[in-house]
DRENVOMI-447094 format. One record per atom (N, C-alpha, C): atom name; z, y, x. Coordinates in Angstrom, 1 decimal. Each point is the difference from the previous one (the first is absolute). Layout:
DRENVOMI-447094
<rec a="CA" c3="Z" c2="Y" c1="X"/>
...
end
This chain:
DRENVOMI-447094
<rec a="N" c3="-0.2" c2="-41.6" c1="36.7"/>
<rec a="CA" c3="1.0" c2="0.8" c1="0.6"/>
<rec a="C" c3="1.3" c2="-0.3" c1="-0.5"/>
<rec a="N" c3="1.0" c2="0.0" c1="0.6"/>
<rec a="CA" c3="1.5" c2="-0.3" c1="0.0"/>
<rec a="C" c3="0.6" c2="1.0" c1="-0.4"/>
<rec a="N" c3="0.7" c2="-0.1" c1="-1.6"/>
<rec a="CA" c3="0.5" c2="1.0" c1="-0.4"/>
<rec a="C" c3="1.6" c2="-0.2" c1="0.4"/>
<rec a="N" c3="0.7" c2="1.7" c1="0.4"/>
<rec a="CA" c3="1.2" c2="-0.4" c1="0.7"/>
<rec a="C" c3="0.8" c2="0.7" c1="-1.1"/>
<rec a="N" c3="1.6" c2="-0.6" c1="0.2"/>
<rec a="CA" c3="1.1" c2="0.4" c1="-1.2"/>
<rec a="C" c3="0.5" c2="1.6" c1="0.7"/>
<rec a="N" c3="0.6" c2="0.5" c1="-1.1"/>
<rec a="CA" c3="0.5" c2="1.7" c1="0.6"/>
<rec a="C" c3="0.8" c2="-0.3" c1="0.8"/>
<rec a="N" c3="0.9" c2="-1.4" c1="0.6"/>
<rec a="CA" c3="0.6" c2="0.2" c1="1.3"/>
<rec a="C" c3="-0.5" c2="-0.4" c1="0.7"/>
<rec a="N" c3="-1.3" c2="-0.7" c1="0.4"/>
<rec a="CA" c3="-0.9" c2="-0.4" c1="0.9"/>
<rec a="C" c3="-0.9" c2="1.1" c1="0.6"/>
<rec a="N" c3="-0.1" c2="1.0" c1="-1.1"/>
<rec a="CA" c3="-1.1" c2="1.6" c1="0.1"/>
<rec a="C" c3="1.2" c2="0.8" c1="1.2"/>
<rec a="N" c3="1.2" c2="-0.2" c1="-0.6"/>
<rec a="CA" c3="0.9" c2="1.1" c1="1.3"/>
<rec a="C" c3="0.6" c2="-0.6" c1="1.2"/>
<rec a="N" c3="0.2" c2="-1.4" c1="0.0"/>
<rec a="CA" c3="0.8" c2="-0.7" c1="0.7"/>
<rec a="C" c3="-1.1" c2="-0.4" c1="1.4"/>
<rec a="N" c3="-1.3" c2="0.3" c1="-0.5"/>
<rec a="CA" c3="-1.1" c2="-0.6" c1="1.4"/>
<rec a="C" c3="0.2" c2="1.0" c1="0.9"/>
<rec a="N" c3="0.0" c2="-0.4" c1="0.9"/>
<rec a="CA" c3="0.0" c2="0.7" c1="1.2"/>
<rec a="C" c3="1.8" c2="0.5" c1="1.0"/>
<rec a="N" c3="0.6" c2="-0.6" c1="-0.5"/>
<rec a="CA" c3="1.6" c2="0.5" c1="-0.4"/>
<rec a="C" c3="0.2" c2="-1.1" c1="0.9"/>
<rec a="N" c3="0.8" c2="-0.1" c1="1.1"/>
<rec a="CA" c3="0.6" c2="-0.9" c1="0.8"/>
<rec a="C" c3="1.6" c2="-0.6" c1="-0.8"/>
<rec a="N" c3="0.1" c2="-0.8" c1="-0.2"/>
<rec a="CA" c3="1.8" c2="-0.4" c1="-0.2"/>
<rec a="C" c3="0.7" c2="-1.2" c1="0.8"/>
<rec a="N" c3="0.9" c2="0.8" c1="0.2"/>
<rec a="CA" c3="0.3" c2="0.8" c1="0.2"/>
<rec a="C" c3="-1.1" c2="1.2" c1="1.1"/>
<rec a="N" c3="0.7" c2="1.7" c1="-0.1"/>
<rec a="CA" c3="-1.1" c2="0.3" c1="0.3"/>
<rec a="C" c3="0.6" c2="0.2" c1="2.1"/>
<rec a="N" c3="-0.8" c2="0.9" c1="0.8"/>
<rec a="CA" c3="-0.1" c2="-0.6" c1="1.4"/>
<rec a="C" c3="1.8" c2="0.9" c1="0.7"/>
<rec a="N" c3="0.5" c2="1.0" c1="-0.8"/>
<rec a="CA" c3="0.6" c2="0.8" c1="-0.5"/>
<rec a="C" c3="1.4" c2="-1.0" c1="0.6"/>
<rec a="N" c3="0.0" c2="-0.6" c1="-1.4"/>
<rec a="CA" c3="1.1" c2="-1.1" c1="-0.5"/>
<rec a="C" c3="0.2" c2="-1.0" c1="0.8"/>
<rec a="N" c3="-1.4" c2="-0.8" c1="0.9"/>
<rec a="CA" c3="0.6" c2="-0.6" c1="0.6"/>
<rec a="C" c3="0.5" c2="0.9" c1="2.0"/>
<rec a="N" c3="-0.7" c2="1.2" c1="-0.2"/>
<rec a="CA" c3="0.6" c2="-0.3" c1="1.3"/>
<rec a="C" c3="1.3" c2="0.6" c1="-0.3"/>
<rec a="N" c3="0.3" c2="0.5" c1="-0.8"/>
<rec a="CA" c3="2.1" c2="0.0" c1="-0.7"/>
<rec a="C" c3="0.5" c2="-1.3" c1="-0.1"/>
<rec a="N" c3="-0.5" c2="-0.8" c1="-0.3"/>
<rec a="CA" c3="0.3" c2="-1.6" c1="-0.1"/>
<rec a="C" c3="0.2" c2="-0.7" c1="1.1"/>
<rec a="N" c3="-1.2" c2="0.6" c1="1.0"/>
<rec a="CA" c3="0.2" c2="-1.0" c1="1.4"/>
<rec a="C" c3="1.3" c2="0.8" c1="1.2"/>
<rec a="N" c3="-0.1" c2="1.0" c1="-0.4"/>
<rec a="CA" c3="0.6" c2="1.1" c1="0.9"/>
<rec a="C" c3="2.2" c2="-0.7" c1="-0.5"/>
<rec a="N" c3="-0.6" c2="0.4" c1="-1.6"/>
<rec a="CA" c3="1.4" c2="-1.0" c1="-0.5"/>
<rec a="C" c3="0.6" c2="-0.9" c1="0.5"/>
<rec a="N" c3="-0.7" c2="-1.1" c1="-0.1"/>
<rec a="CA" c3="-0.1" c2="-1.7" c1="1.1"/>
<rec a="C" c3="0.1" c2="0.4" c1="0.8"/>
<rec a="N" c3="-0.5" c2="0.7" c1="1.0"/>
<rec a="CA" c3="0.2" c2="0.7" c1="1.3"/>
<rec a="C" c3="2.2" c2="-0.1" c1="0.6"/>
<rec a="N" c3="0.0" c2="1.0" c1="-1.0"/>
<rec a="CA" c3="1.2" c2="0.3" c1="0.3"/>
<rec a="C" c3="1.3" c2="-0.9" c1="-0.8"/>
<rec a="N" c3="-0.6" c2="-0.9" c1="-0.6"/>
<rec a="CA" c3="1.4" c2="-1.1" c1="-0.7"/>
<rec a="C" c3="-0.2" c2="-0.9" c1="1.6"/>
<rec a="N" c3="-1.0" c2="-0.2" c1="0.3"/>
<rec a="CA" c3="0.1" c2="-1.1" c1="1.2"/>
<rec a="C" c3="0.4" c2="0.8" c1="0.9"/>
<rec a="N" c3="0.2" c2="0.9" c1="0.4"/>
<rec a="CA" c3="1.3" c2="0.8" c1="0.9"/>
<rec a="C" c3="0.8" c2="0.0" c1="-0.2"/>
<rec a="N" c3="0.6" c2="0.1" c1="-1.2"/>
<rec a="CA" c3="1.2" c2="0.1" c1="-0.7"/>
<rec a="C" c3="0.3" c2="-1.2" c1="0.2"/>
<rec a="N" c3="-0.5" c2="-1.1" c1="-0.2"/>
<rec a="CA" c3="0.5" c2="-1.7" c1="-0.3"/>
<rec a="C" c3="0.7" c2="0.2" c1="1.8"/>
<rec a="N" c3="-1.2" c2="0.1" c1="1.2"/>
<rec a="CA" c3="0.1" c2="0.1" c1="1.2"/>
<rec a="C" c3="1.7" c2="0.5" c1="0.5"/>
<rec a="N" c3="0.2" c2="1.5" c1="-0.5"/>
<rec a="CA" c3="0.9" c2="0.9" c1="-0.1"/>
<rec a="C" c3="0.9" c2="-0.9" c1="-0.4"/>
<rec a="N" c3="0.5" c2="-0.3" c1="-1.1"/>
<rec a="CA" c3="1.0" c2="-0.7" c1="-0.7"/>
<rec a="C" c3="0.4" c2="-1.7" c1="1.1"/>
<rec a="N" c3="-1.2" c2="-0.6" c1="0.2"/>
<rec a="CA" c3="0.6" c2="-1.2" c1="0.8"/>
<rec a="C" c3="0.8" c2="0.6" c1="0.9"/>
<rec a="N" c3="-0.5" c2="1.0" c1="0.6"/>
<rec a="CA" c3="0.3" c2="0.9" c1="1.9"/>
<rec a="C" c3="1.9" c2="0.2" c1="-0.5"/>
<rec a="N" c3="0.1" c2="1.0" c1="-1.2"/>
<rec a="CA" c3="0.9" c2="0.3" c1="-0.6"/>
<rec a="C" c3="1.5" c2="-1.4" c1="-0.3"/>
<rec a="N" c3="-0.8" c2="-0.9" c1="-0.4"/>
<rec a="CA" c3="1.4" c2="-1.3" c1="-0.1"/>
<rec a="C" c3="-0.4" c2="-0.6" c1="1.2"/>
<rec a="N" c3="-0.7" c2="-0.2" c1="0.8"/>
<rec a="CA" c3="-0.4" c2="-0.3" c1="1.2"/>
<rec a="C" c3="1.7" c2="0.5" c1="0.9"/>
<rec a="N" c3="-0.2" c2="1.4" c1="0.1"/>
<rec a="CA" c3="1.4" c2="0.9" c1="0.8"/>
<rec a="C" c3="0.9" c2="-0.5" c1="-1.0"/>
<rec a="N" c3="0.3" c2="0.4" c1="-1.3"/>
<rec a="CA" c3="0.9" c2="-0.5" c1="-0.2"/>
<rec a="C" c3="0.9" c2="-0.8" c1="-0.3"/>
<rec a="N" c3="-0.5" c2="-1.6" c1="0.5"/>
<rec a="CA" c3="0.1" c2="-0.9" c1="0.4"/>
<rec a="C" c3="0.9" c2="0.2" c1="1.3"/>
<rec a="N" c3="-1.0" c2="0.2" c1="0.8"/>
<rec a="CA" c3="0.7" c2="0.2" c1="1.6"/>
<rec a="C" c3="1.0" c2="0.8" c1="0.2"/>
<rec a="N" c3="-0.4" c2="1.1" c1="-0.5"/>
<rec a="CA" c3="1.2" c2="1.2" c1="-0.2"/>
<rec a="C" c3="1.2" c2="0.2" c1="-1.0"/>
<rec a="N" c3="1.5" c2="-0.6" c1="-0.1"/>
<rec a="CA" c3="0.7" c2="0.3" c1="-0.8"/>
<rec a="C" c3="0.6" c2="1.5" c1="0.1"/>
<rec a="N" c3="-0.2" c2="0.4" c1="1.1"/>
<rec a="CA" c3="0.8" c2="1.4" c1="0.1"/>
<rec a="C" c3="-0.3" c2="0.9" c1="-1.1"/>
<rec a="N" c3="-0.7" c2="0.3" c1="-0.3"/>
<rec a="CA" c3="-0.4" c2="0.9" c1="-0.9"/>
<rec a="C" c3="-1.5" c2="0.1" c1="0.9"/>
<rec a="N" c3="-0.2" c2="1.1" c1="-0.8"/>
<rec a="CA" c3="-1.7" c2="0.9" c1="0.2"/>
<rec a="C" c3="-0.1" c2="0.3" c1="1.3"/>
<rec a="N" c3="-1.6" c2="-0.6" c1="0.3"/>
<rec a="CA" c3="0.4" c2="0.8" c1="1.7"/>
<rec a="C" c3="-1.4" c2="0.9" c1="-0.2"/>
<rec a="N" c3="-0.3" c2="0.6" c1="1.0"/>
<rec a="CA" c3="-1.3" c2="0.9" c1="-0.2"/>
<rec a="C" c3="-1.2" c2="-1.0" c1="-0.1"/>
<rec a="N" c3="-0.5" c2="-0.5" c1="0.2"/>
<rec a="CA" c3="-1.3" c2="-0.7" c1="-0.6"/>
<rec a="C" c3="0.2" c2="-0.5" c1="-1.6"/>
<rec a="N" c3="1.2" c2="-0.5" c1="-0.3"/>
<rec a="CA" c3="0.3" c2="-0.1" c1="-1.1"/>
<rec a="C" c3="-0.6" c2="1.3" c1="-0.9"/>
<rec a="N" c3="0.6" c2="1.1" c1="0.9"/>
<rec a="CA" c3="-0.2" c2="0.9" c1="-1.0"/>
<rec a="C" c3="-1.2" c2="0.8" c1="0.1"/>
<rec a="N" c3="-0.6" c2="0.0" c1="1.1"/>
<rec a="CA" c3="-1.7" c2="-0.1" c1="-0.1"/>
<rec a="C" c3="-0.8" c2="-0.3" c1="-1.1"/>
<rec a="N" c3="0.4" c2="-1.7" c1="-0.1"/>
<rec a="CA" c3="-0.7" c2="-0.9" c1="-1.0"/>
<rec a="C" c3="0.1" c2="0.7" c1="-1.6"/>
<rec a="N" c3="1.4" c2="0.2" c1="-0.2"/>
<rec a="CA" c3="-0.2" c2="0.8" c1="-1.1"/>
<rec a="C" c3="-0.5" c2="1.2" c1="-0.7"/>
<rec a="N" c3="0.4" c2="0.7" c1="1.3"/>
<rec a="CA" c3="-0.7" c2="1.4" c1="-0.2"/>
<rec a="C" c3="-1.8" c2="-0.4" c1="-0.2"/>
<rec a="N" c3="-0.7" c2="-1.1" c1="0.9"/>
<rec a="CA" c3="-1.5" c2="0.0" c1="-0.6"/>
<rec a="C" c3="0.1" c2="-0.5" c1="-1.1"/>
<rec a="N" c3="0.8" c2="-1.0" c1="-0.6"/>
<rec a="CA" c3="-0.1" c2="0.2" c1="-1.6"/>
<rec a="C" c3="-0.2" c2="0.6" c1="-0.4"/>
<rec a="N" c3="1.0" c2="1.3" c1="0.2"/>
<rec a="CA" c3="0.1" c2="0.6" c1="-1.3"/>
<rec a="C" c3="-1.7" c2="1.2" c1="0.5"/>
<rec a="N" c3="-0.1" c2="0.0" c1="1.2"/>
<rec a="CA" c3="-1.5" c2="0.8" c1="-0.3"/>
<rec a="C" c3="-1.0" c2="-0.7" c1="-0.7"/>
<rec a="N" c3="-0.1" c2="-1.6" c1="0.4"/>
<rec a="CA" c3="-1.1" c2="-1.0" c1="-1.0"/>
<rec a="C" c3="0.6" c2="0.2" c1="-0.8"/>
<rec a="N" c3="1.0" c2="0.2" c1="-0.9"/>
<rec a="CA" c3="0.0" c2="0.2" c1="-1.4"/>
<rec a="C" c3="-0.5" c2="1.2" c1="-0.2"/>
<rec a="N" c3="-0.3" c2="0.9" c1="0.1"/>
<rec a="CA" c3="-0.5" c2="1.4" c1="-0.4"/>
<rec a="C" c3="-1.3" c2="-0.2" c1="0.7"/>
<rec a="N" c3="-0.4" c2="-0.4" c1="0.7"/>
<rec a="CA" c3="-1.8" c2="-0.4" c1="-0.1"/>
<rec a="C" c3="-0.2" c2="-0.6" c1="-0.7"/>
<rec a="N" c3="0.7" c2="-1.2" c1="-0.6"/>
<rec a="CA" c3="-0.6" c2="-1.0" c1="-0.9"/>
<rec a="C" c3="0.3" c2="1.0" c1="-1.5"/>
<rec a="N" c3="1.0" c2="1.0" c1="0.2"/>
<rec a="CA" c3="0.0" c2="0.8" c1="-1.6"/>
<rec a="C" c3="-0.8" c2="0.5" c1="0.0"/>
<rec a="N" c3="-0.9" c2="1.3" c1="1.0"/>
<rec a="CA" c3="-1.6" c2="0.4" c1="0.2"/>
<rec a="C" c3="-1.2" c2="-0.7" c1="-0.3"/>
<rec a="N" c3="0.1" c2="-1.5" c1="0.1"/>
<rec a="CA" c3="-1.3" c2="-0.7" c1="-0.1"/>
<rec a="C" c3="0.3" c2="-0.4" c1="-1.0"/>
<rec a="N" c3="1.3" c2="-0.5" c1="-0.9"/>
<rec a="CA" c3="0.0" c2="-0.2" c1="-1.4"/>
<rec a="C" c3="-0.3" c2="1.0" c1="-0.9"/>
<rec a="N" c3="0.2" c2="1.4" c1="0.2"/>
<rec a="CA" c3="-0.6" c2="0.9" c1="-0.7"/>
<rec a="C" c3="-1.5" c2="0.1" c1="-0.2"/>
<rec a="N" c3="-0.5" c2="-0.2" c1="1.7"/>
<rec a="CA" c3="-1.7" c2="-0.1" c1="-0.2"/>
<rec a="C" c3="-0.6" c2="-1.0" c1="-0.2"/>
<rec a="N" c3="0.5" c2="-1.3" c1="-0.3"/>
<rec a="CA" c3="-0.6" c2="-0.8" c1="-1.3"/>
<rec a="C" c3="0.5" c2="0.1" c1="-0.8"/>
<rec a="N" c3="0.9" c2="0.6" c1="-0.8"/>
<rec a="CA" c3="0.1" c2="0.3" c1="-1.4"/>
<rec a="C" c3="-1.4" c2="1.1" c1="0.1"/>
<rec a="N" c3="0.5" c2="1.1" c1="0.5"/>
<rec a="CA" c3="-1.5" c2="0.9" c1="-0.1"/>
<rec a="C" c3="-1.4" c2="-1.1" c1="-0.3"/>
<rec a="N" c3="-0.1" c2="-0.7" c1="0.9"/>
<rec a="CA" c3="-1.3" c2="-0.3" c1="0.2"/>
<rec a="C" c3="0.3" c2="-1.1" c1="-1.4"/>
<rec a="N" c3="0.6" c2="-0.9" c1="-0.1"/>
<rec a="CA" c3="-0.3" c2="-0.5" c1="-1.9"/>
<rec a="C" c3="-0.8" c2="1.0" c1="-1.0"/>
<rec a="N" c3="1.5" c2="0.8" c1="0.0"/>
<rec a="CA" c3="-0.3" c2="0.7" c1="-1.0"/>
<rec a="C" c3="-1.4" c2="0.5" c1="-0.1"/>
<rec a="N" c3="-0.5" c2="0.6" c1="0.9"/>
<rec a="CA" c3="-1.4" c2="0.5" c1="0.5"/>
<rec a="C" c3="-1.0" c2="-1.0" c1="-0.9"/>
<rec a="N" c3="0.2" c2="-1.3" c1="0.8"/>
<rec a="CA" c3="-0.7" c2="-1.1" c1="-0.2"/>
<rec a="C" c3="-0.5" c2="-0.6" c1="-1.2"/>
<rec a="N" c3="1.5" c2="0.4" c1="-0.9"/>
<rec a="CA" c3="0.5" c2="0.1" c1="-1.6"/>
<rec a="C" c3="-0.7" c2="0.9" c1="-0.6"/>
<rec a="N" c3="-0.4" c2="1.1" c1="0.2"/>
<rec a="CA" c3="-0.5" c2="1.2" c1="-0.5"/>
<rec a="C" c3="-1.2" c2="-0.2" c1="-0.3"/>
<rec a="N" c3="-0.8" c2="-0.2" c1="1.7"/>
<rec a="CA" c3="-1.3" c2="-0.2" c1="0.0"/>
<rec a="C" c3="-0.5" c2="-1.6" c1="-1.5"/>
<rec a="N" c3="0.7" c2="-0.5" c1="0.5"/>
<rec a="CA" c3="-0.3" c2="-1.2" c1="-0.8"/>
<rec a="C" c3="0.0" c2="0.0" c1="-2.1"/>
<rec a="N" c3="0.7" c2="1.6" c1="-0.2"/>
<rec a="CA" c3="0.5" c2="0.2" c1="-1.5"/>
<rec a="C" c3="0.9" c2="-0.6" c1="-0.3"/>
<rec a="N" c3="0.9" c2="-0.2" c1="1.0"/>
<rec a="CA" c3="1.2" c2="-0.9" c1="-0.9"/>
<rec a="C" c3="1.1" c2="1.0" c1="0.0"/>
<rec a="N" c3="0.0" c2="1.0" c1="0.9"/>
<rec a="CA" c3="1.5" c2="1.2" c1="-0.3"/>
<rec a="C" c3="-1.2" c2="1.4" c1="-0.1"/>
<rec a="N" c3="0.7" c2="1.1" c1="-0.7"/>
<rec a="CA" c3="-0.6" c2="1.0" c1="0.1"/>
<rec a="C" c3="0.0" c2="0.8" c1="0.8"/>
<rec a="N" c3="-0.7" c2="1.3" c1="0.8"/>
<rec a="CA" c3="0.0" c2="0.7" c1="1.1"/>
<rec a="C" c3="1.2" c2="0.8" c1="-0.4"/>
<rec a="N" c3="0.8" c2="0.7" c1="0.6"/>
<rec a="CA" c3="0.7" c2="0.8" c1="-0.3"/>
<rec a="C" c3="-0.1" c2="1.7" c1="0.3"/>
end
């Protein structure tokens, strides 16, 4: 019989990252390749456009700034989901 170390006794069964984290991670990725999309679109017009800002211009930014505050929501829920993952594992304490 295979004797296991005290982090092999807690750590079996434990996904890592866990399934949590990555869909925060892929959802993340998700939205930088929008953002990259977004931003070409963005020097794209402004390129073409010296006038100033025209309304799709300002479209484009305004979805930024909502993908930025989705991507702040899903940064919070993989921090949650670490820490979790941290916990379960004994490396931070529950609080």
């Amino acid at each position: 019989m295979e004797k296991l170390t005290p982090s092999e006794k807690i750590c079996k069964g434990i996904d890592v990252p866990t399934d949590n984290e990555v869909e925060a991670l892929s959802a993340m990725k998700a939205l930088k390749i929008r953002v990259r999309e977004i931003k070409k679109k963005i020097s794209d017009i402004s390129l073409t456009n010296k006038k100033g800002k025209n309304e799709s211009l300002l479209a484009l930014e305004k979805d930024l700034m909502r993908i930025k505050e989705e991507w702040d929501r899903w940064d919070k829920k993989r921090s949650k989901a670490a820490r979790e993952r941290m916990v379960l594992l004994g490396h931070e304490e529950k609080e």
